[in-house]
BALOBA-1460 file (C-alpha; in Angstrom, 3 decimals):
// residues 226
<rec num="1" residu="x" x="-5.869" y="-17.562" z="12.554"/>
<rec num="2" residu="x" x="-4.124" y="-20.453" z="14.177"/>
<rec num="3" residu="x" x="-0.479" y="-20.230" z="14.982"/>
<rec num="4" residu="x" x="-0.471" y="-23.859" z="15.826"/>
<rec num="5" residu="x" x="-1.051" y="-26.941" z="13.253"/>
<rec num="6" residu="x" x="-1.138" y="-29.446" z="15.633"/>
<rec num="7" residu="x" x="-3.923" y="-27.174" z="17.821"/>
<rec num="8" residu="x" x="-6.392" y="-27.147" z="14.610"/>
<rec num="9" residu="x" x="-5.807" y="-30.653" z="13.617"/>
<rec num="10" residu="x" x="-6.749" y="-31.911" z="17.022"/>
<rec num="11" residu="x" x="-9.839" y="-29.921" z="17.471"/>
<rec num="12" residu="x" x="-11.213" y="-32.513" z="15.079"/>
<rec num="13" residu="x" x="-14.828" y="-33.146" z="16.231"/>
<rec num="14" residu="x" x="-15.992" y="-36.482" z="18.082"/>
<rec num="15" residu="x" x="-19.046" y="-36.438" z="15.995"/>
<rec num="16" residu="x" x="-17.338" y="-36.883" z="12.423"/>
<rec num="17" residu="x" x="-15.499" y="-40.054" z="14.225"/>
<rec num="18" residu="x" x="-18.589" y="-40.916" z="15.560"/>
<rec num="19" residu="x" x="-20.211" y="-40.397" z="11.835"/>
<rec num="20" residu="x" x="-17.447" y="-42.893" z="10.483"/>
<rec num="21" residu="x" x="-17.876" y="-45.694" z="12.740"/>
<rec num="22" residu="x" x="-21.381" y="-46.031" z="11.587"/>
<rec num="23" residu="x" x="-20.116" y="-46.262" z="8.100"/>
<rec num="24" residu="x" x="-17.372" y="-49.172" z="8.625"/>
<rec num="25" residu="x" x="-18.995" y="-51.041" z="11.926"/>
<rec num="26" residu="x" x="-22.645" y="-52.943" z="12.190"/>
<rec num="27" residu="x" x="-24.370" y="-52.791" z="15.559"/>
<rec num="28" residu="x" x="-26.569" y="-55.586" z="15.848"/>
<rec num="29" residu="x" x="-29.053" y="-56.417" z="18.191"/>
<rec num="30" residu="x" x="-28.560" y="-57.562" z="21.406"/>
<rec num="31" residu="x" x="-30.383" y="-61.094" z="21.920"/>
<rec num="32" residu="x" x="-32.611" y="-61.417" z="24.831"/>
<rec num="33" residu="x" x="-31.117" y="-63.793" z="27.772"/>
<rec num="34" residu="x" x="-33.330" y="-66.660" z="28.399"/>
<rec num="35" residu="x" x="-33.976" y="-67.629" z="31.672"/>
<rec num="36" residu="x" x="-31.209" y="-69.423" z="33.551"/>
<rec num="37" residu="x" x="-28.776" y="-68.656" z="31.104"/>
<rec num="38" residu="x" x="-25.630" y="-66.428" z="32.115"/>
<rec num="39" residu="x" x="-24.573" y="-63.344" z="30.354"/>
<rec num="40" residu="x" x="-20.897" y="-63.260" z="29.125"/>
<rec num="41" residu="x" x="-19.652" y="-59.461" z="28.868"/>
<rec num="42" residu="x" x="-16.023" y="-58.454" z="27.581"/>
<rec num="43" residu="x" x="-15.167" y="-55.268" z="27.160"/>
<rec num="44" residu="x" x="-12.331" y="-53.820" z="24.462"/>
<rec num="45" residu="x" x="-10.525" y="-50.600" z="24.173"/>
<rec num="46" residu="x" x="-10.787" y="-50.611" z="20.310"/>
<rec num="47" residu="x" x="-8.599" y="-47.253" z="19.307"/>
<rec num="48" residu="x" x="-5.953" y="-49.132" z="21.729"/>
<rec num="49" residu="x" x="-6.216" y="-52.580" z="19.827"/>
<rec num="50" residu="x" x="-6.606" y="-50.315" z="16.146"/>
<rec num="51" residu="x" x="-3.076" y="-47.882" z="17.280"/>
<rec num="52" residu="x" x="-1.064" y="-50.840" z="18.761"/>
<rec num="53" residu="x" x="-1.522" y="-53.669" z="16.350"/>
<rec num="54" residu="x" x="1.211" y="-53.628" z="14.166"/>
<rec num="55" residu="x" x="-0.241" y="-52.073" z="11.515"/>
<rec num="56" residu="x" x="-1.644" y="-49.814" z="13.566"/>
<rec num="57" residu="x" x="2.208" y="-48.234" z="14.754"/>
<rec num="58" residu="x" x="3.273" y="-48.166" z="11.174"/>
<rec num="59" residu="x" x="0.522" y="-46.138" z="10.074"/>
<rec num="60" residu="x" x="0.931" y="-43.677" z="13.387"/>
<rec num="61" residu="x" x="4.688" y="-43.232" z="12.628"/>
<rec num="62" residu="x" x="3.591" y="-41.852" z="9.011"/>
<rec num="63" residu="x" x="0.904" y="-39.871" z="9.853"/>
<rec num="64" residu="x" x="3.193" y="-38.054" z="12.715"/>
<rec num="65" residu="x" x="5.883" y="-37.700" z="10.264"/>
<rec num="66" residu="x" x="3.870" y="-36.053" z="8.025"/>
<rec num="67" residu="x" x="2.471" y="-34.164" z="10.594"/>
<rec num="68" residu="x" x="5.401" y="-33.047" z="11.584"/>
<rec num="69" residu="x" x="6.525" y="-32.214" z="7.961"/>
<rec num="70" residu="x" x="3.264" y="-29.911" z="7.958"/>
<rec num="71" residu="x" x="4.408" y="-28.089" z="11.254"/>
<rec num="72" residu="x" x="7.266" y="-27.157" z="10.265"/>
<rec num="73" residu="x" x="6.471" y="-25.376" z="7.027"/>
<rec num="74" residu="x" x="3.593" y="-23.808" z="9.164"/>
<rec num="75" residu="x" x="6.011" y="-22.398" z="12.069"/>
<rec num="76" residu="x" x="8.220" y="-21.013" z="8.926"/>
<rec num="77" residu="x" x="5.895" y="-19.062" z="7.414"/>
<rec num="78" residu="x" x="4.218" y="-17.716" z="10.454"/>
<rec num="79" residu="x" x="7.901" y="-16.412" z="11.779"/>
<rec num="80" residu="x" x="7.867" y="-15.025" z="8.271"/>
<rec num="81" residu="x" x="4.334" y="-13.220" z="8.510"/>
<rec num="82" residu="x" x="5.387" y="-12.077" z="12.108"/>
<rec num="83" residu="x" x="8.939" y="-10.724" z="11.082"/>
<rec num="84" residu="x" x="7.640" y="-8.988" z="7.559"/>
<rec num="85" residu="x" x="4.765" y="-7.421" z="10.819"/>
<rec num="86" residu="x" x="7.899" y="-6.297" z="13.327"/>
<rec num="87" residu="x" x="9.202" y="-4.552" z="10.137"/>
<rec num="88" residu="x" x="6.330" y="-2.593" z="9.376"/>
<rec num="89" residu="x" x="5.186" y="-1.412" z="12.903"/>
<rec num="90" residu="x" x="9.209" y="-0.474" z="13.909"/>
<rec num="91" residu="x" x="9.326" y="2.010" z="10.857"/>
<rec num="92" residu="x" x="6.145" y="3.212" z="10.753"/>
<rec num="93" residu="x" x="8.002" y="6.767" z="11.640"/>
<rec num="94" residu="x" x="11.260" y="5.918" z="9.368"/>
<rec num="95" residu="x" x="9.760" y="3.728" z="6.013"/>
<rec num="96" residu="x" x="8.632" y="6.108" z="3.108"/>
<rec num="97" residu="x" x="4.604" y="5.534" z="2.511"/>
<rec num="98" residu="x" x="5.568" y="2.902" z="-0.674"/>
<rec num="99" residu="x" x="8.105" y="1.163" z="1.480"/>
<rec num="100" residu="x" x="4.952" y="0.676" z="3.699"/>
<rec num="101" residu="x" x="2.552" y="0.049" z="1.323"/>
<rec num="102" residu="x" x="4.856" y="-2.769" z="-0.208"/>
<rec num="103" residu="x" x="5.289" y="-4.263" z="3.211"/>
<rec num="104" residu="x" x="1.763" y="-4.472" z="4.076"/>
<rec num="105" residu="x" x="0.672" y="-6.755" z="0.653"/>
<rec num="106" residu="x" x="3.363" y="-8.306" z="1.230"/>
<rec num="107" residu="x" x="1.632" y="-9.045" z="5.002"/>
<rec num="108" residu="x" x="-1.352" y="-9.465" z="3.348"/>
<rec num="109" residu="x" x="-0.178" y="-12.028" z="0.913"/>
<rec num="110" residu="x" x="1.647" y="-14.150" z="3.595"/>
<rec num="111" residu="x" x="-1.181" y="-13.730" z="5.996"/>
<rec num="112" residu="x" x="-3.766" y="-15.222" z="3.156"/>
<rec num="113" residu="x" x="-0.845" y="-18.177" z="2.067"/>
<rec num="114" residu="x" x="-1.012" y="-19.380" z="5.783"/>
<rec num="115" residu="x" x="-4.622" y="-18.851" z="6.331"/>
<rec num="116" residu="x" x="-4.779" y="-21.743" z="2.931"/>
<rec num="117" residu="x" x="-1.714" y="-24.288" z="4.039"/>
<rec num="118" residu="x" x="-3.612" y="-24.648" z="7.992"/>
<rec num="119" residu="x" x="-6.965" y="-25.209" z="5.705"/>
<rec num="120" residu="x" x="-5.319" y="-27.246" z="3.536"/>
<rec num="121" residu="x" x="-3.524" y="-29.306" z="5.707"/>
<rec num="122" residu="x" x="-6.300" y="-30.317" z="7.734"/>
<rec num="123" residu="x" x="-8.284" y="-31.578" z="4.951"/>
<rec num="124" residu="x" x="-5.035" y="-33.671" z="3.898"/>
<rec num="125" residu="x" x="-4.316" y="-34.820" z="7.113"/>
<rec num="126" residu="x" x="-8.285" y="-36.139" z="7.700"/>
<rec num="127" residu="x" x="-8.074" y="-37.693" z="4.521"/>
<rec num="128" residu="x" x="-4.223" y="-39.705" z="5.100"/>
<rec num="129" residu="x" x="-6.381" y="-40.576" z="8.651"/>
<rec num="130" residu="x" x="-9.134" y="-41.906" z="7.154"/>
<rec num="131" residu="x" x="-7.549" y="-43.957" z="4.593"/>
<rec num="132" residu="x" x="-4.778" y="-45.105" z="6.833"/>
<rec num="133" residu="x" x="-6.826" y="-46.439" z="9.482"/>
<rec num="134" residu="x" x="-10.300" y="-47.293" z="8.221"/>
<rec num="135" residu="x" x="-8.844" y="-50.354" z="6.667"/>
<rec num="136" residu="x" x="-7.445" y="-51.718" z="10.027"/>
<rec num="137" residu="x" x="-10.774" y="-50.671" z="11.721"/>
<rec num="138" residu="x" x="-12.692" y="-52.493" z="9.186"/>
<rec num="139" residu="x" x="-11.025" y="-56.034" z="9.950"/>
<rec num="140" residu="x" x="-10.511" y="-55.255" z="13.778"/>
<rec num="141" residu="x" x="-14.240" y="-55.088" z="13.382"/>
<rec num="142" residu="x" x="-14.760" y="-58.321" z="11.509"/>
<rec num="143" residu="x" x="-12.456" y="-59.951" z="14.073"/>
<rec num="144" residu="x" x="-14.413" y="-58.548" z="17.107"/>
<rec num="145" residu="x" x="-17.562" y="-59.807" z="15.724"/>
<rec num="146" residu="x" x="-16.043" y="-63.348" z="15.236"/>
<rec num="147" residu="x" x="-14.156" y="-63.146" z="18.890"/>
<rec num="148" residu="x" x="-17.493" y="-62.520" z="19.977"/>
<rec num="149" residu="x" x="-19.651" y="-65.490" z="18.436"/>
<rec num="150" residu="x" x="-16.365" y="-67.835" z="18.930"/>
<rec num="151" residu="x" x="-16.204" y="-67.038" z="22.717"/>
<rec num="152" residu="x" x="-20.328" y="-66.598" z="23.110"/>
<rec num="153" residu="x" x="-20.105" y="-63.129" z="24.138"/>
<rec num="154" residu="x" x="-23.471" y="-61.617" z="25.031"/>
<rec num="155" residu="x" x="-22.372" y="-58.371" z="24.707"/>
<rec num="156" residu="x" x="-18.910" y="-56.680" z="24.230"/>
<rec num="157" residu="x" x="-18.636" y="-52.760" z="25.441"/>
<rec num="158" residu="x" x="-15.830" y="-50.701" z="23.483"/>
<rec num="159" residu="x" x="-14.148" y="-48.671" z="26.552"/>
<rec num="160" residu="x" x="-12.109" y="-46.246" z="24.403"/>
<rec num="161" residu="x" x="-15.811" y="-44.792" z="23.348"/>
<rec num="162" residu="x" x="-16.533" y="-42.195" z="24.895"/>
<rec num="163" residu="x" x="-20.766" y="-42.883" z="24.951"/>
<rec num="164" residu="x" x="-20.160" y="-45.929" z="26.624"/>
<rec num="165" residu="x" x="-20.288" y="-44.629" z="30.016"/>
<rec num="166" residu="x" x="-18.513" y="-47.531" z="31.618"/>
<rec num="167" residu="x" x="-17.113" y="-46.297" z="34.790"/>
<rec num="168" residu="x" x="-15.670" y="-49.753" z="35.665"/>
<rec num="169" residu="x" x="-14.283" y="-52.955" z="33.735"/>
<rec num="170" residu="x" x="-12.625" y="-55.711" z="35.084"/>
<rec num="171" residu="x" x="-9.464" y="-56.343" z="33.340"/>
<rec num="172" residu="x" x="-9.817" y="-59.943" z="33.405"/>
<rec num="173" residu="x" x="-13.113" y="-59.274" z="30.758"/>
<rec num="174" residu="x" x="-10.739" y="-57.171" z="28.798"/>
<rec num="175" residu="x" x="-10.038" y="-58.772" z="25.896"/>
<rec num="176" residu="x" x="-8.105" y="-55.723" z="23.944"/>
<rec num="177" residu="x" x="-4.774" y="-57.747" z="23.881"/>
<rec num="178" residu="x" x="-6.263" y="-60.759" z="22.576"/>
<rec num="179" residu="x" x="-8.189" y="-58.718" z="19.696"/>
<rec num="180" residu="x" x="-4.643" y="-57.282" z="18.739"/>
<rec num="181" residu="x" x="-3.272" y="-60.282" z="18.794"/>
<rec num="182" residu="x" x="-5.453" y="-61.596" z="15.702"/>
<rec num="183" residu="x" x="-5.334" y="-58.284" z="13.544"/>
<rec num="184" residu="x" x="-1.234" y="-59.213" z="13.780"/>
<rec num="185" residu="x" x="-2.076" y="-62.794" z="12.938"/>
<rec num="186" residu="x" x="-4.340" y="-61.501" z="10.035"/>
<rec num="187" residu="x" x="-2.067" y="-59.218" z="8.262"/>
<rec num="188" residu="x" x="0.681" y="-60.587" z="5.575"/>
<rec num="189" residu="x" x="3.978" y="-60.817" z="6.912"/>
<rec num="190" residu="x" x="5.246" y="-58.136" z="4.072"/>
<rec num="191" residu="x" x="2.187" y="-55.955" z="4.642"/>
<rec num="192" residu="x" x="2.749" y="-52.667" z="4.326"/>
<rec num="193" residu="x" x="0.478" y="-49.425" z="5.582"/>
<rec num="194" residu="x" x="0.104" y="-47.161" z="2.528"/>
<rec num="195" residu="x" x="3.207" y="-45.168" z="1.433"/>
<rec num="196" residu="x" x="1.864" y="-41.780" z="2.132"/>
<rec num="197" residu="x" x="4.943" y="-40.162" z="3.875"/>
<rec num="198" residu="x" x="8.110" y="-41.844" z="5.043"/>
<rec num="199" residu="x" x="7.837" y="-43.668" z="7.978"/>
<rec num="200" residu="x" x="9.533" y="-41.815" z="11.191"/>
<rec num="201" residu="x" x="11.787" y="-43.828" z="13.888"/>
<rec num="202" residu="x" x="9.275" y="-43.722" z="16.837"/>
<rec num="203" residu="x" x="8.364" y="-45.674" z="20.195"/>
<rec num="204" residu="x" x="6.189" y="-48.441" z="20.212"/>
<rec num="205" residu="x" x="3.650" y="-46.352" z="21.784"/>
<rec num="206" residu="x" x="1.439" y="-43.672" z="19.499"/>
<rec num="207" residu="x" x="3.041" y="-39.947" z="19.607"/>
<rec num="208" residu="x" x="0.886" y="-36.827" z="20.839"/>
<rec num="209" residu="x" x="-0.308" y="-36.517" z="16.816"/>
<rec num="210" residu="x" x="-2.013" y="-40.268" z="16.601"/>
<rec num="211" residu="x" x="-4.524" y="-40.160" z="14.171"/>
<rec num="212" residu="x" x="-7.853" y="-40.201" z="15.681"/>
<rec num="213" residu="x" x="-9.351" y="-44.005" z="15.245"/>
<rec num="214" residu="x" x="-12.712" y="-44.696" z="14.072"/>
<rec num="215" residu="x" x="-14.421" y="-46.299" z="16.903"/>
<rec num="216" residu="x" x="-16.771" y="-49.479" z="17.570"/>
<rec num="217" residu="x" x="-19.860" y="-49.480" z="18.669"/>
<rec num="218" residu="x" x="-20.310" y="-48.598" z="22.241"/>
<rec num="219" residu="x" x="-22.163" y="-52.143" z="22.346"/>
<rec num="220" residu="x" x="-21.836" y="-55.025" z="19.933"/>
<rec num="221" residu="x" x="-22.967" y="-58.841" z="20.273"/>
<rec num="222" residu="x" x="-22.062" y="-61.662" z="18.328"/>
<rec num="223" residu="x" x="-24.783" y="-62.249" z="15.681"/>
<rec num="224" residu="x" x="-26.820" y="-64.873" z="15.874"/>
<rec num="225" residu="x" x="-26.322" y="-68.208" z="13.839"/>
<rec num="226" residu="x" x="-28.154" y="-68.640" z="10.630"/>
């Protein structure tokens, strides 16, 4: 059993991000370069531009704060489950056999309660990912495909995926900033990110607990005029 939220909730598997970035992104196919004609290759860190747009931050400051929240309550009841333990193994020699007996379901019971919050709050904490986030990857999506065709991209490489296996990018191709820059433009100026837990007071940079962002594909290019 896990005596650490935080621990279980980021041992959260690459693949199920990986799973849900098919779902919300299209790869399409990379044209073939004619003869003569020069390739033009950006490359975006896409959790960076998905965490630090200004949605982004709003929706990390709630879905710390509820982590948080969760934490808490999970350090409480394991202090509980190890104090009702202490108690039981320091009068093992003193404690009448019911006194024991007692102690032990009540061990039992407290041991089972955590065991169901940490599995609990792991499915709750996917799901407030999921649908905090998806929506922002969605449209930073849309906007990288239209950045793309715009700017005549031949192809764009997402850095912040792990499968691209970029082991150098020139920051003047990077073009991270200006993708962030149009989610901010997109978004109402009263936009909110869902009211799923209260928002916490928090730097401008993600805490430890960021949600995990859905990525783009390792390679995208602008699709081709109809």
């Amino acid at each position: 059993m896990s005596r650490d939220l935080a621990a279980k909730i980021g041992s959260m598997t690459r693949s199920k991000l990986l799973l849900l970035a098919t779902i919300i992104t299209t790869i399409v196919s990379i044209p073939a370069v004619l003869p003569g004609q020069t390739s033009k290759v950006a490359v975006v860190d896409f959790e960076r531009a998905v965490v630090q747009c200004a949605e982004g931050k709003k929706s990390s400051e709630r879905f710390n704060a509820t982590v948080q929240a969760k934490q808490a309550d999970v350090v409480q009841r394991q202090k509980d489950l190890d104090d009702a333990t202490k108690k039981l193994q320091t009068g093992a020699r003193t404690l009448s056999d019911s006194a024991k007996a007692d102690l032990q379901k009540d061990i039992d019971k407290k041991t089972t309660e955590l065991q169901r919050l940490n599995e609990d709050a792991q499915k709750e904490l996917e799901t407030m990912r999921d649908e905090l986030l998806r929506p922002i990857a969605q449209k930073a999506t849309a906007l990288l495909n239209q950045m793309a065709e715009q700017q005549g991209y031949t192809l764009v490489v997402d850095i912040s995926n792990p499968q691209s296996n970029v082991v150098f990018a020139n920051p003047k191709n990077d073009i991270t900033e200006e993708l962030i820059k149009r989610i901010d433009a997109e978004a109402p100026a009263s936009s909110e990110a869902p009211r799923t837990a209260p928002p916490a007071g928090g730097a401008s940079r993600p805490a430890a607990n960021t949600p995990a962002v859905p990525k783009a594909p390792a390679a995208t290019t602008p699709r081709k005029a109809q």
